[in-house]
Structures are given as C-alpha cells and as structure tokens.
C-alpha positions as CSV (number, residue, x, y, z in Angstrom):
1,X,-8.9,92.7,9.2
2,X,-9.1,95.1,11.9
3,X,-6.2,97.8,12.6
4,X,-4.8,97.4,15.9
5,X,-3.8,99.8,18.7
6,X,-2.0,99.6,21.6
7,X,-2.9,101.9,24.5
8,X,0.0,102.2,26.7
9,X,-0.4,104.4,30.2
10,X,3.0,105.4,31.4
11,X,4.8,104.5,34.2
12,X,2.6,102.5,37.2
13,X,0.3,103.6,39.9
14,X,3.6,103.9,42.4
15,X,6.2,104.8,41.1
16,X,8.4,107.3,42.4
17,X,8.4,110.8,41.6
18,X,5.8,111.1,37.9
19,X,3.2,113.2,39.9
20,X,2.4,116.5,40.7
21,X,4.2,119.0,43.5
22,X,1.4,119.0,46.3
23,X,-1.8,120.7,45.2
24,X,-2.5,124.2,47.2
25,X,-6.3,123.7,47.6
26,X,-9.0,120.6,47.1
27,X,-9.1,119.1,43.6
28,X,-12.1,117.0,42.6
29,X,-11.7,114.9,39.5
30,X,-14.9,113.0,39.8
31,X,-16.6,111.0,42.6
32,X,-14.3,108.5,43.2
33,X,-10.9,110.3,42.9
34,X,-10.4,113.9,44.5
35,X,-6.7,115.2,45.3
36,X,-6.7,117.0,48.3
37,X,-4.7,120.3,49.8
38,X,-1.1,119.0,50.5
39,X,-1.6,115.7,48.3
40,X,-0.1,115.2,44.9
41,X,-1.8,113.5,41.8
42,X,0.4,110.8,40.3
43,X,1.3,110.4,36.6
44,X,-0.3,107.1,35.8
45,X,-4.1,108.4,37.2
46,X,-4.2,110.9,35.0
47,X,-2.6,108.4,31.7
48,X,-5.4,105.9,32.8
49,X,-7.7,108.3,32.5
50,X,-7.0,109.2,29.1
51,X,-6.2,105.9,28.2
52,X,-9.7,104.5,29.3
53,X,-11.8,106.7,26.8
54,X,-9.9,106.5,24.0
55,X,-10.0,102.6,24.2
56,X,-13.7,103.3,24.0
57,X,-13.5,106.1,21.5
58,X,-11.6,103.0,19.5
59,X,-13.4,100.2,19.7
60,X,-16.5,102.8,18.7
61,X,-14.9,103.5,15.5
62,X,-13.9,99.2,15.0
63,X,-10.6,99.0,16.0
64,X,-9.2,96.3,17.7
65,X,-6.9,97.4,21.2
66,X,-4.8,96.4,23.7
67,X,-3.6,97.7,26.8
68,X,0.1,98.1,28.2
69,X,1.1,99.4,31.9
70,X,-2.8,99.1,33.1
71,X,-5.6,97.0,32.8
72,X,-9.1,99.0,33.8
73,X,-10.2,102.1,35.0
74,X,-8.7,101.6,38.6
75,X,-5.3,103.3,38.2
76,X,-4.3,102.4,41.7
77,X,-3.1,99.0,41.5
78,X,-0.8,98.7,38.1
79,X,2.8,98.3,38.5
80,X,5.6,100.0,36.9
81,X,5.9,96.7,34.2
82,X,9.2,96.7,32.5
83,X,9.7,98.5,29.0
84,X,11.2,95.1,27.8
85,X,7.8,93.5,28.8
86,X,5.4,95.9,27.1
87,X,7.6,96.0,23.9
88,X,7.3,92.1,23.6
89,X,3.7,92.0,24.5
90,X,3.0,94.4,21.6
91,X,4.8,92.5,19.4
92,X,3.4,89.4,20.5
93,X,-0.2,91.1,19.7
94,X,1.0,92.0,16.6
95,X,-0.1,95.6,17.3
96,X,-0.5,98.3,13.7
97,X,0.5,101.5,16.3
98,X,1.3,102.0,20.0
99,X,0.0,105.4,21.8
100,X,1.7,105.8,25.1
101,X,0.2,108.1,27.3
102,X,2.2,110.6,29.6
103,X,2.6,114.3,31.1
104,X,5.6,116.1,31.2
105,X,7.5,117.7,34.0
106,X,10.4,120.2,34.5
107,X,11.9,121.2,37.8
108,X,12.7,119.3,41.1
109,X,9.0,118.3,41.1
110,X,8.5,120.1,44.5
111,X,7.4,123.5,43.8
112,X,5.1,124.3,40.5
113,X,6.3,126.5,37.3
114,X,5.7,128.4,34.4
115,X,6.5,125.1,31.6
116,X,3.8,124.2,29.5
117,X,2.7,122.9,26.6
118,X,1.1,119.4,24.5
119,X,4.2,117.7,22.5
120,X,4.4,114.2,20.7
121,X,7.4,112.1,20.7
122,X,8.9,109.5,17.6
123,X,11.9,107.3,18.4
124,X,15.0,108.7,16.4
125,X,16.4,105.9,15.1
126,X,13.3,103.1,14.7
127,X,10.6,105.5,13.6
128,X,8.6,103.8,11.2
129,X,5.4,105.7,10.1
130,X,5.3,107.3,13.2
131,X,6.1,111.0,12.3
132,X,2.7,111.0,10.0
133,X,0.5,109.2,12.3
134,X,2.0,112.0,15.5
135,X,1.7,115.3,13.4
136,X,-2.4,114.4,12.5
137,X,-2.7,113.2,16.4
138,X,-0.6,116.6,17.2
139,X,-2.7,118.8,14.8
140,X,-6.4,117.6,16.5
141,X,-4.8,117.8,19.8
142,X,-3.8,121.3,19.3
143,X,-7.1,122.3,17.6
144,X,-8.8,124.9,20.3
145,X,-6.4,123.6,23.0
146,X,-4.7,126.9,23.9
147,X,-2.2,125.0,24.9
148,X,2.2,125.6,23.6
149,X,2.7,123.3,20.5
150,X,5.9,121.5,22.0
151,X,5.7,120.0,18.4
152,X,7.3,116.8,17.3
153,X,10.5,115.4,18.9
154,X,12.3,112.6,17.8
155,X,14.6,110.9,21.1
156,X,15.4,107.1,21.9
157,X,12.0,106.2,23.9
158,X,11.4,102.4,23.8
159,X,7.6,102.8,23.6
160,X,7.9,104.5,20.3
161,X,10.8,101.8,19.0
162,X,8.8,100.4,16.1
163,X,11.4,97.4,16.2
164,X,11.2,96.7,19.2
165,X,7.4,96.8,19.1
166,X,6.9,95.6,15.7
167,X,4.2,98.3,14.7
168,X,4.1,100.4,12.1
169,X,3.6,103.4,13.8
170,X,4.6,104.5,17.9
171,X,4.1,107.3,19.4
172,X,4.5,109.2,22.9
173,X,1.9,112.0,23.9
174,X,2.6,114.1,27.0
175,X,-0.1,115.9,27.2
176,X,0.1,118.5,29.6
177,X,2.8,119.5,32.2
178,X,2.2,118.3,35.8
179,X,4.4,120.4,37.1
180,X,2.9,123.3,35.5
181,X,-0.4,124.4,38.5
182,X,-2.7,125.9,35.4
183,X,-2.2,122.8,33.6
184,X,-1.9,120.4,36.4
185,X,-5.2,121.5,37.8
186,X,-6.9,122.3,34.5
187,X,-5.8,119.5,32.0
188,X,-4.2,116.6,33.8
189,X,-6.5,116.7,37.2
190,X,-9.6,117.2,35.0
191,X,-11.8,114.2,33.9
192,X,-13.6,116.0,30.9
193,X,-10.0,116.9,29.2
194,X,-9.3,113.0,30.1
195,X,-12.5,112.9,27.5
196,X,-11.3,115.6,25.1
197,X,-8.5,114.2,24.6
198,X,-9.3,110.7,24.3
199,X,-11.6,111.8,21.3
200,X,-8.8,114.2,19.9
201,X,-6.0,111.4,19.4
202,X,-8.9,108.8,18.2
203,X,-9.9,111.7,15.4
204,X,-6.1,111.8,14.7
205,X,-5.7,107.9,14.1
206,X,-9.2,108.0,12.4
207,X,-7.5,110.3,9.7
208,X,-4.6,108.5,9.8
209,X,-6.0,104.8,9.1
210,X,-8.8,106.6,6.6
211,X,-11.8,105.9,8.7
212,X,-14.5,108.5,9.0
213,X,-15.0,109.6,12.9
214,X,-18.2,110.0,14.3
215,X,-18.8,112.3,16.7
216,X,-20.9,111.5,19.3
217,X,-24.7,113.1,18.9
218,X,-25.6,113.9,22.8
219,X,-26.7,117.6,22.6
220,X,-29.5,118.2,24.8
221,X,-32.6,118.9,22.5
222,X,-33.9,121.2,24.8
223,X,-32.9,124.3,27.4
224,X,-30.7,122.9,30.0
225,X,-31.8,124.1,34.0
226,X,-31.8,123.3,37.5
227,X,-34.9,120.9,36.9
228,X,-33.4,119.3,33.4
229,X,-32.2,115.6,33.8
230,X,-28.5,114.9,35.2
231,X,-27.4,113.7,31.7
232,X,-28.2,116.9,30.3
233,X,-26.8,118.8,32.8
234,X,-23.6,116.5,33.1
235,X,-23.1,117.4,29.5
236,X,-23.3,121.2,30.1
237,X,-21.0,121.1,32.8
238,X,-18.7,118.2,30.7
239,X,-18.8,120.9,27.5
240,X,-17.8,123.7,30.4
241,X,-14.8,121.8,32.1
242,X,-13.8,121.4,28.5
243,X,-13.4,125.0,27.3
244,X,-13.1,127.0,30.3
245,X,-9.3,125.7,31.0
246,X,-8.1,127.4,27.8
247,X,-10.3,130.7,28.6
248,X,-9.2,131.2,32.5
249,X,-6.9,130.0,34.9
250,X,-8.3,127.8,37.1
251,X,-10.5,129.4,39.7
252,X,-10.6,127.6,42.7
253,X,-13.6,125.6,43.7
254,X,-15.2,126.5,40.6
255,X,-13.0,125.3,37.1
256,X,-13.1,122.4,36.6
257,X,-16.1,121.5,37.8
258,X,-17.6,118.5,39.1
259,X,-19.7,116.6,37.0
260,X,-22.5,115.6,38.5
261,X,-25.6,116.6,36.9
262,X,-26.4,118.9,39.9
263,X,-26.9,122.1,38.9
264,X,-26.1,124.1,41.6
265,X,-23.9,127.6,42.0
266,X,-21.1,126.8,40.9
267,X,-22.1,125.8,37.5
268,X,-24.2,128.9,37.5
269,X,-20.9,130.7,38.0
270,X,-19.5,128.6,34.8
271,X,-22.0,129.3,33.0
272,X,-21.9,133.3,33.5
273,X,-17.8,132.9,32.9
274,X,-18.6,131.4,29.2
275,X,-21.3,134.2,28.3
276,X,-18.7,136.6,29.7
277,X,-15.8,134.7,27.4
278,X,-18.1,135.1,24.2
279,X,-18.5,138.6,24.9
280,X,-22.1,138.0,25.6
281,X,-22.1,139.4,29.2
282,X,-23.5,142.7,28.7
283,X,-26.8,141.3,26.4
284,X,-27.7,138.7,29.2
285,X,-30.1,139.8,31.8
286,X,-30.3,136.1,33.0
287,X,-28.1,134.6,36.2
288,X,-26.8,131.6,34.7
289,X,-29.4,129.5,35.3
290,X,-30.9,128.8,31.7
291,X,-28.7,126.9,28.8
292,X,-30.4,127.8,26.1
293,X,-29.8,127.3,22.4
294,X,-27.2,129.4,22.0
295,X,-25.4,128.8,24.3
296,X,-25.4,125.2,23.9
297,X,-24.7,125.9,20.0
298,X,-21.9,127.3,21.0
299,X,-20.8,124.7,23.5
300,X,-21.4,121.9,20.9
301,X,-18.9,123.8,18.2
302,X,-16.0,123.2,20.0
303,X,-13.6,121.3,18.3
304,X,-12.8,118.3,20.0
C-alpha cells in the first residue's frame, strides 16, 4: 500500500496579519502573481506555492496525498479552515505524515529586519516519529541553502499533534522569514525556491520512507542563447533564481528573475553575476549571452 502524505498550507488566503511588511519596489513571482511597491505578499501564496510542487514531486515518486488549508494552485480563495477540522480530515484519511507549510515572522510585521533562517517544528508532547522524518527533511533543506539552521523545535502546534492527526509522523516547515526583505524577496516571493524546495522536503521523505528519488533529467543538451527554445531558457533562468539568492542579496529588477524563456538583459546580467560568483569573471571574454557546458554543469550540480 501506498505511504500517504498530507500537504498542509498554513493559515488561508485572508487572514490577518501572516504576510509580508509592504514590499519597497515591484516583485514579480511569475505571470500571474506580481507584488507591487507598497503591497504585501501574504503567507498562504507563498505555502501554496510550495505546497503545489511538492504534491507533484510526490505523486512522481508514488505516494498517495492530500491537501489541508487549500485545494489548487489559486491561493486566493482558501479560507483560514479550523485546526480542529484539518486534524480530523487527516485522520479521517488515515494520513502516514502531515507537512504543514509556513514562513516565519518576528517584529510588528510593519517594518522589515535582520531575522532569518529555515527551521522545522515537532509537537512536544504527541511527537510520534516526527523528530527523524524533520531532521532528514531539515538536513536536504539546508543542503546549499545559505540559509540559518533554526534547527529542530519541539512546541504544542496542532498540525504536528500525531494524536490528533493520527500519523506517524508531523511536521511544521517555516521556510524562510517574511519579515526578513533578503529572504522575503529572495525565498518566499520567488517561484523557483517554491520548486527547490518542494523537491528538497520530497528528497527528505524519500529517505525517510526508503524510496529512491529521482531527480528530474531536464538539462539542456545543448548551449543555451537568445535563439534557444523557452524551455531551455526557462530552465537556465529557473537554475539562476535558484542559486543566486544564497550568493547576493537581491538586486532589484534583476534577482529573482522572471521566468519566462525570454532571454533578454536581465538574464544576461544573471548570467555574468554567476560566472562572477564562480570566480570565472576574469577568464570570460563573452557578455552573458552563451550558456555553455560549463556553465550549465555547474548550474545542474546544485544540490536541490
């Protein structure tokens, strides 16, 4: 019999407070969602996100799912269900583990600051399995992150109540802090982390349940430029969004950047940032406009 996993996205499309201090410039996630100047990027967009891939990254290795606190890709019309209501749905479903999905915050939540970091939480009285299962999700999370290890924290969360839910296992990622601009912009407004991550926790219950992950086997075959198709290009600029976070801080207009197999200046730019990062810079006499083996070598060896 299939292993079955709950995918919980915290909170609900409006509730109050769980989002971001107002952005200071034009955020653009992908080509449906962009957070503008002024605007602030709720909680549950960003847990949907995440949630969405790695109920794909799931059912790709044969796991069975379910979903708690959403229901598709459209983050924008979930409410805030009761805790009492997921924990008896799970149960119902008779669920193996439960991975809620959430970001942090610290602060009033009007004004950004220095708080960071990727932590896991286990419920401290009705843990169950869960403190193996969320130090292997933790330790692929945290593998070329750059991110603060918050570690593993035990508190009395009811999505990670294994009584309540009647799993085995429960766990509570908050992935990034919201309230933190590098990571707000960076991690949590950024749809190939959404991705990276997704894949990350899926490796992590992959090890934990003993089944063999697969990564996925999409490397362009051949130099990547302006004239290349979109997928190939989309996955250059995917690979970028992905890595450049944990080398810079976000650069306006530029990190992360929108994928949309346009290869245009501002992937260009990326591109030359990346060389520049590998220490590359000063050997290439080219302008950022050829991906070439190397590079995309390079790209493909990140752990994720």
């Amino acid at each position: 019999m299939a292993v079955k996993v709950n995918i919980d996205a915290g909170h609900g499309s409006n509730t109050a407070g769980k989002r971001t201090p107002p952005f200071p410039y034009d955020v653009v996630i992908n080509d449906k969602i962009t957070v503008k100047k002024g605007e602030q990027l709720r909680e549950h967009i960003a847990a949907v996100g995440v949630a969405y891939y790695l109920e794909q990254e799931l059912k790709r290795h044969g796991f069975q799912t379910m979903k708690s606190g959403w229901n598709d890709i459209n983050a924008t019309d979930d409410p805030d269900t009761p805790l009492s209501d997921r924990q008896n749905a799970v149960k119902k479903a008779k669920c193996d583990y439960s991975v809620s999905i959430h970001y942090n915050a610290y602060g009033d939540g009007k004004e950004f600051n220095s708080a960071a970091g990727l932590g896991i939480y286990i419920h401290d009285k009705y843990p169950g399995q869960s403190k193996k299962l969320a130090d292997t999700v933790l330790k692929h999370l945290m593998q070329s992150s750059g991110q603060n290890n918050r570690g593993v924290k035990a508190d009395a969360l009811g999505m990670c109540n294994c009584n309540s839910l009647g799993t085995k296992a429960a766990i509570l990622i908050e992935l990034a802090f919201m309230t933190n601009l590098r990571e707000a912009v960076s991690m949590m407004a950024n749809e190939a982390y959404w991705k990276e991550s997704a894949r990350r926790i899926c490796r992590g219950i992959c090890e934990y349940a003993g089944i063999k992950y697969r990564p996925e086997t999409n490397i362009p075959a051949k130099t990547v430029t302006p004239t290349s198709s979109k997928a190939d290009i989309r996955w250059v600029q995917e690979r970028l969004n992905t890595v450049l976070p944990h080398i810079y801080e976000p650069i306006k207009d530029i990190i992360p950047l929108k994928v949309d197999g346009s290869y245009g200046p501002k992937t260009r730019i990326a591109t030359l940032l990346y060389w520049d990062a590998l220490g590359w810079g000063k050997h290439m006499n080219d302008d950022g406009t050829r991906v070439g083996k190397n590079t995309r070598e390079a790209l493909a060896s990140v752990k994720i």
